[in-house]
Every structure is written in C-alpha cells, then in structure tokens.
C-alpha positions as CSV (number, residue, x, y, z in Angstrom):
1,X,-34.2,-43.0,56.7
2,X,-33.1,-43.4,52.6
3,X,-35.0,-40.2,51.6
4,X,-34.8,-40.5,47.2
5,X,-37.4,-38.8,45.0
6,X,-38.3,-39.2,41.6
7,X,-37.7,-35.8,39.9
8,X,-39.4,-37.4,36.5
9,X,-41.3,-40.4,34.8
10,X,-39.3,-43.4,34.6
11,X,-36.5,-42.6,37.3
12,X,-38.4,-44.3,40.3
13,X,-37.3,-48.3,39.6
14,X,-33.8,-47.2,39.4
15,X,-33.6,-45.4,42.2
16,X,-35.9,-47.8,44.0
17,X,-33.4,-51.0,43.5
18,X,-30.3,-48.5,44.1
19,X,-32.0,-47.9,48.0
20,X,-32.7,-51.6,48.2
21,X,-29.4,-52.4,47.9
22,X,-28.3,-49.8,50.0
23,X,-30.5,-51.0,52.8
24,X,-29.0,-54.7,52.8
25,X,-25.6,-53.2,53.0
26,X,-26.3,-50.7,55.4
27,X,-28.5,-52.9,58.2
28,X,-29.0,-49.3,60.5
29,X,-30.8,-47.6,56.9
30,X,-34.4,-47.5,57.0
31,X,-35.7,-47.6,53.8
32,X,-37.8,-45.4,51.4
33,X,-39.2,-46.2,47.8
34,X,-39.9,-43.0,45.9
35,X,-43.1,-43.8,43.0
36,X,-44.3,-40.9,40.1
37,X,-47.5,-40.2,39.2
38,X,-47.3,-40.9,35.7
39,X,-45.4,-44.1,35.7
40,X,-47.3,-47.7,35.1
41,X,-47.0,-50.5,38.0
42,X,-46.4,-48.3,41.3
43,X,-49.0,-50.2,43.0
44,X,-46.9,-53.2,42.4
45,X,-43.5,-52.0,42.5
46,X,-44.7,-51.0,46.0
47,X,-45.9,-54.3,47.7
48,X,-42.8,-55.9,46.5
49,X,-40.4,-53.1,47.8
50,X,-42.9,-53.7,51.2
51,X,-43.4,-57.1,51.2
52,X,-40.0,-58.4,50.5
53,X,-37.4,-55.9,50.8
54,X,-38.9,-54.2,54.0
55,X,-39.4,-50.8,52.7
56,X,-41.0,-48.5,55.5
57,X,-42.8,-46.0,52.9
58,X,-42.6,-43.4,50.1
59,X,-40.7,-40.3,50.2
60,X,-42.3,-37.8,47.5
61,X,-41.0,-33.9,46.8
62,X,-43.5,-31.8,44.9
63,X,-41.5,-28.9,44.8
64,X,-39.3,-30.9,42.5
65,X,-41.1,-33.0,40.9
66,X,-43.7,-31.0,39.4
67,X,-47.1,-32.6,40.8
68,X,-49.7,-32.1,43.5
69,X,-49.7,-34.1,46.3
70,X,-53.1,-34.5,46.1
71,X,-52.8,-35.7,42.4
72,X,-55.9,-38.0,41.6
73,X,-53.2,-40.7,40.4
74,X,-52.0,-40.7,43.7
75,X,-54.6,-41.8,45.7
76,X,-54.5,-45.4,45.1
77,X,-50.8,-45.0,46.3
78,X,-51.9,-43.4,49.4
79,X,-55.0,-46.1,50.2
80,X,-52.0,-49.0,49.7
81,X,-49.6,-47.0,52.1
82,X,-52.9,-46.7,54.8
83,X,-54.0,-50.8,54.1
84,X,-50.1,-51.2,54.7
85,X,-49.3,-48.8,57.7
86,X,-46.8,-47.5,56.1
87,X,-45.7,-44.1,55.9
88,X,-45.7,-40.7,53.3
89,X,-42.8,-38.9,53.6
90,X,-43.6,-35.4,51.5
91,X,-42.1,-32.1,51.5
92,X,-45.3,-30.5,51.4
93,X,-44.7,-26.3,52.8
94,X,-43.1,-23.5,51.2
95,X,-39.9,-23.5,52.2
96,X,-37.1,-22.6,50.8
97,X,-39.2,-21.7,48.3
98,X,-42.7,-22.2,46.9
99,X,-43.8,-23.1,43.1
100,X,-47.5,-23.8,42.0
101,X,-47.2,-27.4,43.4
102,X,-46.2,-27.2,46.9
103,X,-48.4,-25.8,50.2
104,X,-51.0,-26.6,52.3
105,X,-54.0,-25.9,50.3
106,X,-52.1,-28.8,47.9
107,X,-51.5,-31.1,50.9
108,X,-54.5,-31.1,52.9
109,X,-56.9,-32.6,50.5
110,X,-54.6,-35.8,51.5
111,X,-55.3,-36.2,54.9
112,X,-59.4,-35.2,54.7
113,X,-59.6,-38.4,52.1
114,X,-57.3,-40.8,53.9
115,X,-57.1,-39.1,57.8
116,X,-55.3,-41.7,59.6
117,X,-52.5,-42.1,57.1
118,X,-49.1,-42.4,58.8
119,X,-47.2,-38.8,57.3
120,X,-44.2,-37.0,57.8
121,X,-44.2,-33.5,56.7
122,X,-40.7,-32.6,55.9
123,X,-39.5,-28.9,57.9
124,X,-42.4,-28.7,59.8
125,X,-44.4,-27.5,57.1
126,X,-42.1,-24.3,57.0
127,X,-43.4,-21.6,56.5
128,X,-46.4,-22.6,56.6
129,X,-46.3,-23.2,60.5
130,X,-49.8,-22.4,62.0
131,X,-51.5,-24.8,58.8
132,X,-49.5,-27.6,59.6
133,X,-49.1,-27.3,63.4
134,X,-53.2,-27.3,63.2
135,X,-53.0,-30.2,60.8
136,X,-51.0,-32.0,63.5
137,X,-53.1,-31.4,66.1
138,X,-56.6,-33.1,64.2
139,X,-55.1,-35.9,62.3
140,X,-53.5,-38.6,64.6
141,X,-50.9,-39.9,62.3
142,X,-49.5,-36.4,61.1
143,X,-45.5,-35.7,62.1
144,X,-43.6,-33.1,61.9
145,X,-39.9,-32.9,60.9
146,X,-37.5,-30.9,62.6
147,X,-34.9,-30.6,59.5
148,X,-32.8,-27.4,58.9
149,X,-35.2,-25.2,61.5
150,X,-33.8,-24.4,65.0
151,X,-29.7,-23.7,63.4
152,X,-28.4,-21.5,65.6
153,X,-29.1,-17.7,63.2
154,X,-25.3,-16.7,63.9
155,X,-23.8,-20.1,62.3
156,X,-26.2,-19.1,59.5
157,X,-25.5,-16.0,59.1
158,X,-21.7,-16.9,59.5
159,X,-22.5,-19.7,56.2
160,X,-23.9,-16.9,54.3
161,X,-21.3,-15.0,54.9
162,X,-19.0,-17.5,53.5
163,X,-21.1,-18.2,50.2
164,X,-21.7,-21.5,51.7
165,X,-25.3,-21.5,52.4
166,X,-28.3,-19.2,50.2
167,X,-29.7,-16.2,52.0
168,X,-32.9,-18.1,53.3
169,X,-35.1,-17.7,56.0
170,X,-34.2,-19.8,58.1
171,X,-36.7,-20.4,61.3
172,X,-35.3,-20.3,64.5
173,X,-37.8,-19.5,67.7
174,X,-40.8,-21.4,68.2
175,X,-43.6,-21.0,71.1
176,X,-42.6,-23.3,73.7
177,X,-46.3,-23.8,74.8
178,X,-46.6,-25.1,70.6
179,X,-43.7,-27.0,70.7
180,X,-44.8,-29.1,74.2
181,X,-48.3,-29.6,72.8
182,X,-47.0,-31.0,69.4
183,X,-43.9,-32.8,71.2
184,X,-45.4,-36.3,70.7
185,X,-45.6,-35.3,66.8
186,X,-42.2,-34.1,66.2
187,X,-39.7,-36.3,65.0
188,X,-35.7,-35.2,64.5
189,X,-34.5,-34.1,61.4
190,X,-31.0,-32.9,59.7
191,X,-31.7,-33.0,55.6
192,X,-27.9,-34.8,55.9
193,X,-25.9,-35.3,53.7
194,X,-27.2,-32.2,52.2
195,X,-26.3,-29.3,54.8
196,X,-23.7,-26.7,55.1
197,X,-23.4,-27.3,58.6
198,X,-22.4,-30.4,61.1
199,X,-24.9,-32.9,61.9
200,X,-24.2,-31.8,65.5
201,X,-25.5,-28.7,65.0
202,X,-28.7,-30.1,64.3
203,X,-28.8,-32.3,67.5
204,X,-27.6,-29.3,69.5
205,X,-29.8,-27.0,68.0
206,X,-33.0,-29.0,69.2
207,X,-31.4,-29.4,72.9
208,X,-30.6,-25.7,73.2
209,X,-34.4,-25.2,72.6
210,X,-33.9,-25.6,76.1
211,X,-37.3,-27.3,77.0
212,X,-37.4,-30.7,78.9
213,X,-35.5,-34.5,78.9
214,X,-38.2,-35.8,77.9
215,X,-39.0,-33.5,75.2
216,X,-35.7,-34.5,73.8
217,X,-36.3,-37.9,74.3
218,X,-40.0,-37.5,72.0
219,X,-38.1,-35.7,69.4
220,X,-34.8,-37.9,69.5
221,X,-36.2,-41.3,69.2
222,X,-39.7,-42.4,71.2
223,X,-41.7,-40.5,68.5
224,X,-40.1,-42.2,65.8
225,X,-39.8,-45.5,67.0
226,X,-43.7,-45.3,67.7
227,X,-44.2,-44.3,63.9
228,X,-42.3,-46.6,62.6
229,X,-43.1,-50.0,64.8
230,X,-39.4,-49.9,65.8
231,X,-37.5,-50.2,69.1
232,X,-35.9,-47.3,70.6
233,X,-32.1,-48.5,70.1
234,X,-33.2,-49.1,66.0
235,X,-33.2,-45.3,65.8
C-alpha cells in the first residue's frame, strides 16, 4: 500500500497525482490518496482518485498533521469512504509518541458515528493496546496493523546501540489467547521504506510469534485480501 499524508493545507493534490502515477507504473502498488481538513474540494478530489484511478482509500497521520481524527470537517470524508467501501488508513495511538491530537479518546468518536467503516489502525493502536484491541472486537470493519511491534528486543537493542534507531518502546510479547481472537483483524505491517531494520525481520518476527499456519496465513494475506476486495496472490 502507497501510505503519503498531508502534513499541511495545500500539499494533498500534489502528493495525490505523485501516488497516481506511481500506481500505473508500479501495477503490484495499491494505492492511497491522503486529503486535509482545511483544504477546498476533497470530496471531489476523492471520487476521481476512486472512480478513475482506482485508489483503495485515504491514509491520514494526526500526529503529524496537527488535527483530530474526529475533526467535524472530516466527516463528510469519512461518510464518502463508507458509501464507497473504501478504507481509512490513520495512525491513530500513541506511539512513538503522543501530542494533543493523537489517541483513542480522539479516534473513537469515528467509528460510534460511522461503525461499519472499513479502518486500519496503524501499530495496533500502540500503546494504546487494550482500547483498540476492544475497538476491534465491536466494530466489524476495524484492523489492526502489525508495523514495527513484534522486532525481535535484541536487534533493537543492538540498533540503539548503533545510533541507528531512537530509544523507543518497542512492543514485543502479546497474549496469545488476544492475538488468536483478533487474528481475523490483524493485517501485516513493516512501516518500509522507513525502518532501521530488514523487511525480513518483520516477516520473521510475526512467524516466530510462534502461533499457528493459519494464523500466518490471516495476518500474511487472507485478512487483507478480504479488506480490500482482492485475491490472495494481489497481496
């Protein structure tokens, strides 16, 4: 997935046409538009990136951006993506670290006003776990992303170390039981190209979690390919 925000008003065309052209370069990219509050014409800057270049959603980051997610000049974005069945991708917790805009209490108002919206919350909601792991469990179309949690603590540490990676908490055991009763909600994530580690270690870090094939198989592609309308082999 092309994952691009909008950090400020007026940024979102640009980097809108930039993913476009990506995506019909690039026929394995699944695309993302990116939209800001404040900017005239999202609605229809929207259906055309849906309608004719086959964009899949919107990808929004709060923590950079400087907005709620539950923004009242949102919420006609939020009613096309439900009309549309197409998805929010937000980074909606904490993690790595929190400013007024980001969190739960920000987030949730979303999915009481439109509860069968198709999300992905980036991280898993880190750190805010046990609110978004109960989120996942009451709305139907909530997902959770596996990015940068699971990395093996030693390679961390090891980065650290090294000045290559910021002294972050970096989750690393999860309740199995949790993890098998949201397994049809979690969806593989690396956060490449932005990591200090290899992509591999992200795959390897969600099959030494050590619980079943067809955990890995939810995780790895079924889950996804059921989100997004695709085949398994598109993922």
């Amino acid at each position: 997935m092309t994952y691009n925000y909008a950090h400020k008003a007026g940024v979102a065309p640009g980097l809108n046409e930039w993913t476009a052209q990506f995506a019909r370069r690039e026929p394995a990219a699944l695309p993302f538009a990116t939209v800001f509050p404040s900017d005239d014409g999202n609605i229809e800057m929207l259906e055309r990136l849906f309608d004719h270049d086959g964009f899949f959603g919107i990808k929004l980051q709060p923590l950079v951006s400087d907005f709620y997610l539950c923004d009242e000049r949102m919420m006609d974005v939020y009613a096309l993506l439900l009309e549309r069945g197409k998805v929010l991708a937000a980074h909606a917790g904490t993690a790595p670290v929190a400013n007024k805009y980001v969190g739960a209490d920000h987030f949730e108002p979303v999915m009481q006003t439109f509860p069968e919206l198709k999300v992905v919350v980036a991280h898993m909601g880190a750190y805010e776990f046990d609110r978004f792991f109960d989120m996942a469990g009451r709305y139907p179309n909530l997902y959770l992303d596996t990015s940068v949690n699971f990395i093996d603590p030693a390679l961390v540490k090891d980065l650290v170390a090294k000045g290559q990676f910021p002294p972050l908490e970096i989750p690393h055991e999860f309740d199995p039981d949790m993890l098998l009763e949201l397994s049809d909600r979690l969806l593989f994530g690396s956060d490449f190209p932005n990591i200090p580690y290899d992509y591999e270690d992200c795959i390897r870090s969600i099959i030494e979690v050590g619980l079943s094939e067809e955990f890995n198989r939810k995780v790895f592609f079924e889950n996804a390919a059921r989100l997004l309308q695709l085949p398994d082999d598109n993922i």
